[in-house]
C-alpha positions in Angstrom: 11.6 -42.8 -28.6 14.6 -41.6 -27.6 17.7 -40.1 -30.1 19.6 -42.7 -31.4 22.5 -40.9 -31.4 22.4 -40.7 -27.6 22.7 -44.2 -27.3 25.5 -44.7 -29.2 27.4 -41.8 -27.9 26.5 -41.6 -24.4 24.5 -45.0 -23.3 26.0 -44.6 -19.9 23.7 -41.3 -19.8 20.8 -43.9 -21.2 21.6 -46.5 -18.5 21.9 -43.8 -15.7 18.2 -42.5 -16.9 16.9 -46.0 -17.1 18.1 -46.8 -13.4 16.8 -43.7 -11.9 13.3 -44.9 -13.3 13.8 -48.3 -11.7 13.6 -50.2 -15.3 16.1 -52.2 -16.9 19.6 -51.0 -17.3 20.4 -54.0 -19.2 17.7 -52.8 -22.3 20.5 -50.2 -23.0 22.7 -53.1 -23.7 20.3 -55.2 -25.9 19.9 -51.6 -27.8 23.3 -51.1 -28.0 24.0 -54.4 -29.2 20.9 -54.3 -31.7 21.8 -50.9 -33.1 25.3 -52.5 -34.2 23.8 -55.5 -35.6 21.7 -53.3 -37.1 23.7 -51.0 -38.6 27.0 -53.8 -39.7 24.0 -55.7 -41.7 23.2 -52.7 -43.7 26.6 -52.0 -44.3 27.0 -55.5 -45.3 23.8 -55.5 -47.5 24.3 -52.2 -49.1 27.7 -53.3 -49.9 26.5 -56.2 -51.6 23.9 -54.7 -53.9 26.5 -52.1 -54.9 28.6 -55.0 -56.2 25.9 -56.9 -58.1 25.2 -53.0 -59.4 28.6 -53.1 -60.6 29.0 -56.6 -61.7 25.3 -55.9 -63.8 26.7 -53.0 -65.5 29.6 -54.4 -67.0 27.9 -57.6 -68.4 26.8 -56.0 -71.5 30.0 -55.0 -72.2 32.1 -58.2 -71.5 33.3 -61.1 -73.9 31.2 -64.3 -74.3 33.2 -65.9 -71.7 33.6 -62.5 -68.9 29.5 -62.7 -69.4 28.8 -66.0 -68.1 31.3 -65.4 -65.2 29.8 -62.3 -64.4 26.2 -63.5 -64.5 27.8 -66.5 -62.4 28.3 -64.2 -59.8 25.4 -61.4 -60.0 23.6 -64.4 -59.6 25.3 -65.3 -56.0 25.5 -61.9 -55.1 21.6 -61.6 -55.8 21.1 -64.7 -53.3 23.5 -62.7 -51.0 21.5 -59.6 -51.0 18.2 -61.0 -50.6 19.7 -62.9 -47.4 21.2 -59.7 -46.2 18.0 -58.4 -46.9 16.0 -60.2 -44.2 18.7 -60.5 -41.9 18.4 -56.4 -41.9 14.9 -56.3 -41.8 14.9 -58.7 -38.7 17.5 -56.8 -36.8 15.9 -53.7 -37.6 12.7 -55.1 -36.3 14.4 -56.4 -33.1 16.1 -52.8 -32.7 13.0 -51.0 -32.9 11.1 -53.9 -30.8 13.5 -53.3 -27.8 13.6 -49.2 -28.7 9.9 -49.2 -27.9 10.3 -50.6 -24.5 12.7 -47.4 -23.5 11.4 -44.6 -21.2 12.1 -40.9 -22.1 15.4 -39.4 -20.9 15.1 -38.2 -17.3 15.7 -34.7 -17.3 18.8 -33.3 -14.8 17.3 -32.5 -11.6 14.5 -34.7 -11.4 13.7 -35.9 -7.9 15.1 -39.5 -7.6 13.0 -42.1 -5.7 9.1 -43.6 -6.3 5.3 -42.5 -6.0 5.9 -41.2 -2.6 9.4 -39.1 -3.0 8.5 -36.3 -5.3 9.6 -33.1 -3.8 6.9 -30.2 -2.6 8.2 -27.0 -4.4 5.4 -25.0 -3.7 2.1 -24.7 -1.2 -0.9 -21.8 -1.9 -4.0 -21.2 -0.2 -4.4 -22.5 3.5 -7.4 -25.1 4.3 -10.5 -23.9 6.1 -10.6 -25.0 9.4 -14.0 -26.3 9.8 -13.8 -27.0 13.5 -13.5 -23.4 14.3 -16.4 -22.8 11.7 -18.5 -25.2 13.9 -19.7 -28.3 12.0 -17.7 -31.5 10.7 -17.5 -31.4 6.7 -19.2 -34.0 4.3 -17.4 -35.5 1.6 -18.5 -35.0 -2.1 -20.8 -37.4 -2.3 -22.8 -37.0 0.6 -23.1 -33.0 -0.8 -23.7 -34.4 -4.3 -26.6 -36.1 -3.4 -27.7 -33.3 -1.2 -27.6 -31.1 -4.1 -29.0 -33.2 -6.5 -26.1 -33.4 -8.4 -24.2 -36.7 -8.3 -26.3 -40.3 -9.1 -23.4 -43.5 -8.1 -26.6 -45.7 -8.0 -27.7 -44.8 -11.9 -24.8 -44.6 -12.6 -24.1 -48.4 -11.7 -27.1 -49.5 -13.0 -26.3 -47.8 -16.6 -22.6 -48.9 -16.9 -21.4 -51.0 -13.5 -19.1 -49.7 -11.1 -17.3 -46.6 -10.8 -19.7 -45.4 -13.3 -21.8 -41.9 -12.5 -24.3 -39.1 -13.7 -23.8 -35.8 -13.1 -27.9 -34.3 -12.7 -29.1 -30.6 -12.5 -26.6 -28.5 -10.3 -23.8 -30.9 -11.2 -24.2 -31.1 -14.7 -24.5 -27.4 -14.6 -21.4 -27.1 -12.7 -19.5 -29.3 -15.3 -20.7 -27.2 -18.2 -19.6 -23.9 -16.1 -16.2 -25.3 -15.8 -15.9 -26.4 -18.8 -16.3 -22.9 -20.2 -14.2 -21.2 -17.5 -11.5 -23.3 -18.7 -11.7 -22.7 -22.8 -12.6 -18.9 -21.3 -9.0 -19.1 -19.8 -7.1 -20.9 -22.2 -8.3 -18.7 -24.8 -6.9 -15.7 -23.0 -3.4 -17.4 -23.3 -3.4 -18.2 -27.0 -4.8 -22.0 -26.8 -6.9 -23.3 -29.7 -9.5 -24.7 -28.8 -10.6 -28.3 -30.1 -13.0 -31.2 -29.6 -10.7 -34.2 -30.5 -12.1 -37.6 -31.1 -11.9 -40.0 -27.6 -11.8 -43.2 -30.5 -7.5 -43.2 -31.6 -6.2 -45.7 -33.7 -3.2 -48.2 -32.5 -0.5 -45.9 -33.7 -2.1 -42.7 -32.0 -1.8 -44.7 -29.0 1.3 -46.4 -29.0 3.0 -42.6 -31.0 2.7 -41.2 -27.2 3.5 -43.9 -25.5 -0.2 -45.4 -23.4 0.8 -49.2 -24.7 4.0 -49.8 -22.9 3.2 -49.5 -19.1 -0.2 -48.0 -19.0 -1.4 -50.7 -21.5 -3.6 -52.1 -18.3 -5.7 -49.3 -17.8 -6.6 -48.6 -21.7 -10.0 -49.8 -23.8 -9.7 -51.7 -26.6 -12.2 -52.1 -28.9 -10.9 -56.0 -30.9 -13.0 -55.5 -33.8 -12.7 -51.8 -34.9 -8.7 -51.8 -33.3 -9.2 -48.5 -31.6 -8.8 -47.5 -28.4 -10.9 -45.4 -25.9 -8.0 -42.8 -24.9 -7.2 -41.9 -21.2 -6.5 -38.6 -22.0 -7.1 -36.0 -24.8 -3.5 -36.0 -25.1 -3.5 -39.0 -27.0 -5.3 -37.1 -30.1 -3.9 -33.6 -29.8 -0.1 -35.6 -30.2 -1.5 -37.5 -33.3 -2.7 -34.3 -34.4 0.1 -33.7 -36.8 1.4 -36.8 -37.0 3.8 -37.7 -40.3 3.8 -33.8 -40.5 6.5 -30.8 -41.0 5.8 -28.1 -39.6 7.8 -24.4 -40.4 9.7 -23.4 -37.6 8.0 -19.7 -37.6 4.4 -21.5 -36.7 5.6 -22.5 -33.3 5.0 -22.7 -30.7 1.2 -24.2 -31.6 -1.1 -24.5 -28.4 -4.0 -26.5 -28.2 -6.7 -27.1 -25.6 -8.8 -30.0 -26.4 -11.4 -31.3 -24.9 -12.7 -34.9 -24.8 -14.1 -37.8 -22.7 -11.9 -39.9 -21.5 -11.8 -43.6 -20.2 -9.3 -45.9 -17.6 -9.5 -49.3 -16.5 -8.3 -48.1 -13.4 -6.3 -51.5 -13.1 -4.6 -52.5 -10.0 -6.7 -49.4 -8.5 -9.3 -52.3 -7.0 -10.3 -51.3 -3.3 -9.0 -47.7 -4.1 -11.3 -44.5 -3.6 -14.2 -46.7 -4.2 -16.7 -44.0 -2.9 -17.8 -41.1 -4.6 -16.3 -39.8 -8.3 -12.3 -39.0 -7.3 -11.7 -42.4 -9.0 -13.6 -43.5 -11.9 -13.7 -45.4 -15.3 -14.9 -42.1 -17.6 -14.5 -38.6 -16.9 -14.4 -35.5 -19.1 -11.6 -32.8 -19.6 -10.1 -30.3 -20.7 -6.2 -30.8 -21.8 -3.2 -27.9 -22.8 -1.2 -29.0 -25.5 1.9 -28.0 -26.8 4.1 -27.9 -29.5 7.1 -26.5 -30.1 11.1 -26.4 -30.8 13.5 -28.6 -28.6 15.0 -25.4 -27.0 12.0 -24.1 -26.1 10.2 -27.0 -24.1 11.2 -26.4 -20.4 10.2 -22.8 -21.0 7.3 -23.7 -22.3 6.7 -26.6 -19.5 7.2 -23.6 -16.8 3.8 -21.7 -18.8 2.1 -24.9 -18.1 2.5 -25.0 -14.8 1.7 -21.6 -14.2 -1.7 -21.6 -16.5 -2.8 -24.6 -14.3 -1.9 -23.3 -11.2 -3.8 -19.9 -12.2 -6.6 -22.2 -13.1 -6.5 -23.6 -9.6 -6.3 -20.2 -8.0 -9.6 -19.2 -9.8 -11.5 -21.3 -8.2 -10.1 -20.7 -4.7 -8.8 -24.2 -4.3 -5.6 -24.5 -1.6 -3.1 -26.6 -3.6 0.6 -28.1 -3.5 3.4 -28.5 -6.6 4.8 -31.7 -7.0 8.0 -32.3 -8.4 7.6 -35.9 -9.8 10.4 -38.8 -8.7 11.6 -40.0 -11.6 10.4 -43.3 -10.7 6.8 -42.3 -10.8 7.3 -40.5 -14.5 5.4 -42.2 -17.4 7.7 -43.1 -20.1 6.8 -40.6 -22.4 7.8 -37.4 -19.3 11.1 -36.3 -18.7 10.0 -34.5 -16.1 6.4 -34.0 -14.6 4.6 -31.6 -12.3 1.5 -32.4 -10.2 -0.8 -30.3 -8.5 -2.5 -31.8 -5.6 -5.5 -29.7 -4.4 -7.1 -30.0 -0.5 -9.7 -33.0 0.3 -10.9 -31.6 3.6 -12.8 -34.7 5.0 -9.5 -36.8 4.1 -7.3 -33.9 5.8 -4.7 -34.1 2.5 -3.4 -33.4 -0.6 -4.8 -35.2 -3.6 -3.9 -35.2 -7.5 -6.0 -32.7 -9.5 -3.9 -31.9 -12.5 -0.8 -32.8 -14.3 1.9 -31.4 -17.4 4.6 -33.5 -18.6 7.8 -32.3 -20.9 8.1 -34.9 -23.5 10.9 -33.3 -25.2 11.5 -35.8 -28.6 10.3 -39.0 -27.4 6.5 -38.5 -28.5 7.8 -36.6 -31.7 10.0 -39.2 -33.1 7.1 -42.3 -32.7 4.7 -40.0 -34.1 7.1 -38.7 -37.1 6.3 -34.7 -36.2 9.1 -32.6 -37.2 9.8 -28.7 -38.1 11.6 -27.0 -40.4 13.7 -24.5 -39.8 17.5 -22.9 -41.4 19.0 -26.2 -40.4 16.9 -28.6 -42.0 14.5 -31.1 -40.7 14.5 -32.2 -37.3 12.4 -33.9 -34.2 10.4 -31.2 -31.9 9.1 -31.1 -28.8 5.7 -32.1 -27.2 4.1 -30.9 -23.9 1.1 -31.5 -22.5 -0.9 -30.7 -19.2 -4.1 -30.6 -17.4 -6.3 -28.1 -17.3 -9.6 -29.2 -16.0 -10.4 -32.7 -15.2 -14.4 -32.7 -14.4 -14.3 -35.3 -11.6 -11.6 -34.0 -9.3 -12.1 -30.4 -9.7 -16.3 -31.0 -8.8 -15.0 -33.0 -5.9 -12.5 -30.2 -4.8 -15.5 -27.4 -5.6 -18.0 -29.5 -3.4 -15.9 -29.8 -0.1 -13.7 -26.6 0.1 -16.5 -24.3 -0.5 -18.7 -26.1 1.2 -21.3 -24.3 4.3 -22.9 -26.1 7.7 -26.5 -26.3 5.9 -25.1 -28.4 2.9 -25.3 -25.9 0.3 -21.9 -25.2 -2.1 -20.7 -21.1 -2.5 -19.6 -21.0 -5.9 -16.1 -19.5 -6.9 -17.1 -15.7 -8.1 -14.8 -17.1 -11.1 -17.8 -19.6 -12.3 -20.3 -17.1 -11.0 -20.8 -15.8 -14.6 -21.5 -19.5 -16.6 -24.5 -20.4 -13.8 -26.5 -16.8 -14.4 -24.9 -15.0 -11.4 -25.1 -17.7 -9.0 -23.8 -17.9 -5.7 -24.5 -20.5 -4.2 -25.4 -24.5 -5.1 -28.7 -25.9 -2.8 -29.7 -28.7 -1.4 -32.8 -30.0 -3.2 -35.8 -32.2 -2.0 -35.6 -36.0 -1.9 -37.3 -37.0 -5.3 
C-alpha cells in the first residue's frame, strides 16, 4: 500500500497515478473521504474515553451526591465509547478495504499508454538469418521432440493441458541453467534460497497477487494456501513483521522455486509448445533495501539479467513498461523480450519491478536506522525462468540437422558439451 500521508497531502499526485494506470480515479476520493471518517472517529472516540478516564478518577473523591452524578455519566460516556468504538473499527475496515484496491505510485517517467506502448530503450545481439544459412528453422517443440527432450503428450496425460516433461537432454538443460544462474548470482552477492511454492493468504495478498492477478493464482480451499506464480511471493514474506538495521542492507536473494498460473483469459494463446504453461520453474533476484536506494538498485537488476541474457547468446530488447501494463505492486517495470526466430519477434523472457513501499507496508518490513523506524523498499526481478529461456536456447542456437549448439556459458554444467542431438524415435 501506498503512504498515507501522500494521500492526504497530495491526492491529486494519487489521482494522476491512478489515471495513468487506467483504474479508478474516483478510489482516491472514497480514500480520501474514508481516511477522514477515519481519523474524526478516533478523535471523537479517544476524546470520549479520556473523559470517562477523567470522570472515573474523580468519583472516589466526590460527595455522596457528585458520586452518583458522576457514575451517571461514566456510565453514558462508557455506552458512548463503546459506540465510537465500532463505528472506528468499521471505518477503519472500510479505509483499509478500499486502500487494498490501490496500485503503487507510478514512478515519473514511466511510459504512459497499455500492453502495446512500452517504449524500446535498448536492442543487443542481431538474429540469425536462417535463409542465408540455407534451411527454414523449427520451433521449440518440433526440436524438443527431436532431441528427446520435451513430452506435451505425457505431459497432458499426467496433469491436462499446458502441462509438460522435460526428458534427458531437456532435463539436463534445465539443471545446467539452473546452476548457471545461482553460479551468476552468486558472483553478485545473491543468497541463494529454495523458498516454499505453498504461501499463506497474507504472503499472497502482502505483495499484492490477490487484487488483479487473483484469476491466474491456485488456491488450495481446505489448507487456505496458495500455489505462488512467482518465487517472489516468498522471498517478500521472507521478513515479514520484521525490522531490519539499516547497516544489513541492502539484502539480495535468489530464490528458486516452482511456480504455477492459471493462465486465465490466456485461452487460444501460445497453445503449442512450453512458451505458455500452467507450472514452470525459476530462478528469481530479490531485493531489499532503503527507500533511497531502490532505483539504483532496480538499474543492477536490469543489468544482472541482461548479462544473464548475454551469456547465453540470446539477441534481446528492453522494455520500458506503460504504466498501464504495471502490476499494482511496480512503479516501474522493465522487460526483456528475447528473439523467437520461427515467430520473427520479440517475446517476454524476464522481468524486475521497483516496488518502492507498497509491498513493505502490507507486509509490515521496516529498517532501522538514525531516524527511527520506517517502511523500505522491495525489488524483485527474473533471472531465469526454465520454459522461455529452453525455448529461446532451442531456436536461436539451433543447426539444419536438428541438433542444438550449446552456449559455451552452459558448456561447463553438461560435461563439456557442445552440442544437443537428435535422438532415435523410442
Amino acid at each position: 500500500m501506498i503512504d498515507p500521508k501522500i494521500l492526504r497531502t497530495d491526492p491529486d499526485r494519487v489521482r494522476r497515478s491512478q489515471a495513468s494506470r487506467g483504474e479508478s480515479v474516483e478510489l482516491v476520493d472514497q480514500l480520501v473521504a474514508a481516511d477522514e471518517r477515519r481519523r474524526s472517529l478516533m478523535a471523537t472516540s479517544e476524546s470520549a474515553r479520556a473523559e470517562q478516564k477523567s470522570l472515573s478518577a474523580q468519583i472516589p473523591k466526590a460527595s455522596p451526591e457528585e458520586k452518583q452524578a458522576l457514575l451517571a455519566r461514566t456510565k453514558e460516556l462508557a455506552a458512548s465509547v463503546k459506540e465510537a468504538q465500532a463505528e472506528t473499527e468499521a471505518a477503519q475496515a472500510t479505509y483499509d478495504q478500499l486502500m487494498m484496491q490501490l496500485g503503487n505510485i507510478v514512478i515519473d517517467g514511466v511510459p504512459s499508454g497499455g500492453e502495446d506502448e512500452g517504449e524500446i530503450i535498448e536492442t543487443w545481439g542481431t538474429p540469425r538469418d536462417f535463409a542465408a544459412e540455407g534451411f527454414t528453422p523449427r520451433d521449440h517443440l518440433e526440436l524438443g521432440e527431436m532431441l528427446g527432450a520435451i513430452d506435451m503428450e505425457r505431459g497432458a496425460k499426467i496433469s491436462g493441458s499446458r502441462f509438460y516433461v522435460l526428458t534427458g537432454q531437456g532435463a539436463q538443460l534445465e539443471f545446467a541453467l539452473l546452476q548457471h544462474a545461482m553460479a551468476m548470482a552468486s558472483s553478485w552477492g545473491f543468497m541463494p534460497m529454495i523458498v516454499p511454492s505453498l504461501v499463506k493468504p497474507e504472503a499472497m495478498a502482502g505483495t499484492g497477487f490477490l487484487g488483479q492477478a487473483a484469476e491466474d493464482v491456485y488456491h488450495l480451499e481446505r489448507d487456505d494456501l496458495y500455489l505462488v506464480g512467482t518465487s517472489e511471493v516468498a522471498l517478500a514474506a521472507y521478513h515479514s513483521d520484521e525490522i531490519l538495521p539499516a547497516e544489513s542492507l541492502p539484502k539480495h536473494y535468489v530464490g528458486w522455486s516452482s511456480c504455477f498460473r492459471r493462465e486465465a483469459g490466456a485461452y487460444g494463446k501460445d497453445t503449442r509448445g512450453i512458451f505458455r504453461v500452467h507450472w514452470f520453474d525459476k530462478a528469481e533476484l530479490f531485493v531489499y533495501c532503503s527507500p533511497e536506494e531502490a532505483e539504483a538498485e532496480h538499474a543492477k537488476l536490469l543489468g544482472y539479467e541482461k548479462a544473464f541474457i548475454e551469456s547465453l547468446e540470446i539477441p534481446y530488447q528492453v522494455l520500458d513498461v506503460a504504466s498501464g501494463d504495471l502490476g499494482s505492486s511496480a512503479a516501474r517495470k522493465f522487460d526483456c523480450y528475447g528473439w523467437l526466430p520461427t515467430q520473427e519477434r520479440y517475446r517476454e523472457i524476464t522481468s524486475t519491478s521497483n516496488c518502492t513501499e507498497f509491498q513493505a507496508r502490507r507486509l509490515n518490513i521496516r529498517l532501522r536506522d538514525a531516524e527511527g523506524t520506517r517502511p523500505l523498499a522491495t525489488l524483485n526481478g527474473t533471472l531465469c525462468a526454465m520454459t522461455r529461456t529452453i525455448i529461446m536456447i532451442l531456436e536461436n542456437h539451433q543447426q539444419a540437422d536438428g541438433s542444438v549448439r550449446v552456449p559455451e556459458a552452459l558448456r561447463p554444467y553438461l560435461g563439456g558439451r557442445e552440442f544437443l542431438t537428435p535422438v532415435a524415435a523410442a
